[in-house]
C-alpha positions, 0 to 999 in steps of 0.5 A: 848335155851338148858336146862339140866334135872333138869332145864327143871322142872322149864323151861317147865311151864315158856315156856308153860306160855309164848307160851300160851300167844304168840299163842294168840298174834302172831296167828301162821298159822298151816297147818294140814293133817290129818284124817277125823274124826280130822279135825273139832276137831283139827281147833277148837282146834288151834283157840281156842289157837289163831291159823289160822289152814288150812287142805286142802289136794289138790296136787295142792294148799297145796304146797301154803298153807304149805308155808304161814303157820309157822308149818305143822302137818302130821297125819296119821290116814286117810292112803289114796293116796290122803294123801300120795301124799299130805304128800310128797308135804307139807314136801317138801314145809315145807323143801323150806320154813324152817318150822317145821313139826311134825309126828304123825303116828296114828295106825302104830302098826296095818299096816305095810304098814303106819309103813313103810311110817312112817319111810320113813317120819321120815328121811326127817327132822320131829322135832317131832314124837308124839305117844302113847306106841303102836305107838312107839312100831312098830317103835322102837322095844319097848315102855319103857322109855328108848326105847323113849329115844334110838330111839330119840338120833338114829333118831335125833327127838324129842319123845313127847310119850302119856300115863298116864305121857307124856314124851318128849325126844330129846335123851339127855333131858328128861322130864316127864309132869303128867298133863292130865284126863283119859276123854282126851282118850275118846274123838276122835280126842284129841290126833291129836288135841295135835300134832297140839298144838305141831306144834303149839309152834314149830312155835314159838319156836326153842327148839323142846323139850321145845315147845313139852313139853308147848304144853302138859303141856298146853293141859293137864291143859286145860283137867283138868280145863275142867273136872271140868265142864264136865259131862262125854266125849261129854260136856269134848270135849266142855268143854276142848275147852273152857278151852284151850281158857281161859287158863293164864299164872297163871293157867299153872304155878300153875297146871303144874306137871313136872318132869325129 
């Protein structure tokens, strides 16, 4: 399902509405490597959805895993050997069984020897790479709109780019989702808890750029709901849980604040 610009407006709610409800139907297995502080945060994130997260890191047994799942997450906030290793296993596995895999290469603005493996990573076939302004930076020699844009067309991924608007960009299409709370950036592990949700929809649908965009505008309507109810970041962080749980097809289509 391919969408131009103007179409993606009306077209990023109704697949968020739809996939919303989908996760919770379908229970898509997500297999998650990624840093220790994320990993309690992210699995509650994914159940909370409807998903059956997984986030074992061992050589001998992840293999398995990534091929029972229906989508893989490589975060690389925890840069160990144990991680690396583990990486090239699971995106082998991912590639044997034909599942989708997203990168989200945390803090490759601060070594460049995770930058290095970053881009090594992105030519074996991710769908998506999900990162902030500084993230892209380090990777594409710029972090504007048209940087995202560029880097997407040359790379041949989907660029799901954080900030105060997230834009998801395939290097042709582009949309822009203004959903969200400024409590979402002080709560560790939100971000790698969003890349799994992307991992998440990719599992259930074939448009990169569509599941990339649900999946945001779906975190960010949870976030808001969730600041209702919130007294600052420690209830915000239980509070956004439960309202990615409750979360409707009515909500999502009525929040959703999305643009070319």
């Amino acid at each position: 399902m391919h969408h131009a610009g103007g179409d993606l407006i009306g077209a990023a709610p109704k697949a968020a509405a739809r996939l919303i409800e989908e996760l919770r139907a379908r229970g898509p297995r997500v297999h998650c490597i990624t840093n220790t502080v994320a990993q309690a945060y992210t699995a509650n994130m994914l159940l909370a959805a409807g998903c059956i997260p997984s986030m074992t890191l061992s050589a001998e047994e992840i293999g398995g895993f990534v091929g029972r799942a229906e989508a893989l997450l490589v975060n690389l906030g925890t840069f160990d050997a144990e991680r690396r290793e583990a990486s090239g296993i699971a995106i082998a596995a991912a590639h044997e069984h034909k599942r989708p895999w997203v990168l989200d290469p945390v803090f490759v603005d601060r070594s460049p020897a995770r930058a290095a493996f970053a881009r090594d990573l992105v030519k074996r076939g991710v769908r998506v790479v999900r990162l902030n302004q500084a993230e892209l930076a380090a990777l594409a020699h710029g972090a504007t709109r048209e940087d995202a844009i560029a880097y997407a067309r040359a790379t041949g991924v989907v660029v799901a780019l954080s900030g105060a608007a997230d834009l998801v960009t395939d290097g042709t299409r582009a949309i822009t989702i203004g959903n969200g709370h400024p409590l979402m950036a002080r709560v560790t592990a939100m971000g790698c808890a969003g890349s799994a949700l992307v991992a998440a929809c990719l599992a259930l649908e074939p448009d990169a750029l569509l599941a990339s965009a649900a999946a945001l505008i779906a975190l960010g309507v949870a976030g808001e709901i969730a600041v209702e109810k919130s007294a600052g970041p420690g209830s915000f962080a239980i509070a956004i849980i439960d309202a990615l749980a409750a979360l409707d097809a009515p909500a999502l289509l009525a929040r959703a604040k999305v643009s070319a």
